[in-house]
C-alpha positions in Angstrom: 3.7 36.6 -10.8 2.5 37.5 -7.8 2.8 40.5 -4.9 3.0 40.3 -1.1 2.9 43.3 1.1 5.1 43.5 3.5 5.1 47.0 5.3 2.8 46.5 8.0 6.1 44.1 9.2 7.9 47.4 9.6 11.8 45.8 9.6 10.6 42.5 10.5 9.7 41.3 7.3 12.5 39.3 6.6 11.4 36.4 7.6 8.1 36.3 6.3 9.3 37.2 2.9 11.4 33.6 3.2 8.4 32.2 4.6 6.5 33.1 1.6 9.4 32.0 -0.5 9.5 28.7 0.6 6.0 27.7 0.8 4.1 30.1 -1.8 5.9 31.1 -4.2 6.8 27.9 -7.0 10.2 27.3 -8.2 10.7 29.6 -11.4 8.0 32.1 -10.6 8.3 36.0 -9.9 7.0 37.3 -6.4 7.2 41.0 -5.6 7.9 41.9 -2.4 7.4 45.5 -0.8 8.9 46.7 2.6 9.2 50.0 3.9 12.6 52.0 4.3 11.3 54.3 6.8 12.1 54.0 10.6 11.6 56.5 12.7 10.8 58.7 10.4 14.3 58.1 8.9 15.3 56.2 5.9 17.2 52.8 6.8 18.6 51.4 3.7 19.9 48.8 5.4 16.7 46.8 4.8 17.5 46.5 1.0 20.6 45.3 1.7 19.8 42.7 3.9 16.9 41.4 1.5 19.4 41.1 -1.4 21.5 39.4 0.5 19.1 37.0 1.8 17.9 36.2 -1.6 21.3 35.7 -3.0 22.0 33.0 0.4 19.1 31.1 -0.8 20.2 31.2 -4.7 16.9 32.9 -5.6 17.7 35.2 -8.3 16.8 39.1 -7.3 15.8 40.8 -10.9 14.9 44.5 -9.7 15.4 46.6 -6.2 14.0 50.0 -6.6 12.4 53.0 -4.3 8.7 52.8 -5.1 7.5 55.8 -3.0 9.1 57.9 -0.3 9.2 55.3 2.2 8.5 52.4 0.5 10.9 49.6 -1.3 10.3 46.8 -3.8 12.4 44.1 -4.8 11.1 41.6 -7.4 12.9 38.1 -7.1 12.6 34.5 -9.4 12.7 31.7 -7.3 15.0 28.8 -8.1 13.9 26.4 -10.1 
């Protein structure tokens, strides 16, 4: 398993969470992403959707989305095999 912080990306981090997919993470392991929810000082939940939807396009399977702080989000994903 392994974790990759991804807030200092703000609402960028979509792409470098796909990056890190591809070329880190190995077929059948658990990576842990986290990504902030907070944009100008408001909550965009947007975020999590768009992250579950972009593991579901690459048919990685998304195991857990959950709030893990008051601005923060982590999803926890199994990459094909």
């Amino acid at each position: 398993m392994v974790r990759y912080d991804l807030r200092h990306l703000h609402e960028d981090f979509l792409g470098r969470m796909n990056e890190l997919l591809d070329e880190k993470v190995r077929p059948g392991e658990v990576a842990i992403f986290l990504f902030e929810v907070i944009s100008n000082g408001k909550e965009h939940f947007d975020s999590v959707q768009k992250s579950a939807d972009a593991i579901k396009e690459r048919g990685d399977e998304l195991l857990n989305s959950l709030k893990f702080n008051e601005v923060d989000w982590t999803i926890v994903v199994r990459k094909k095999q």
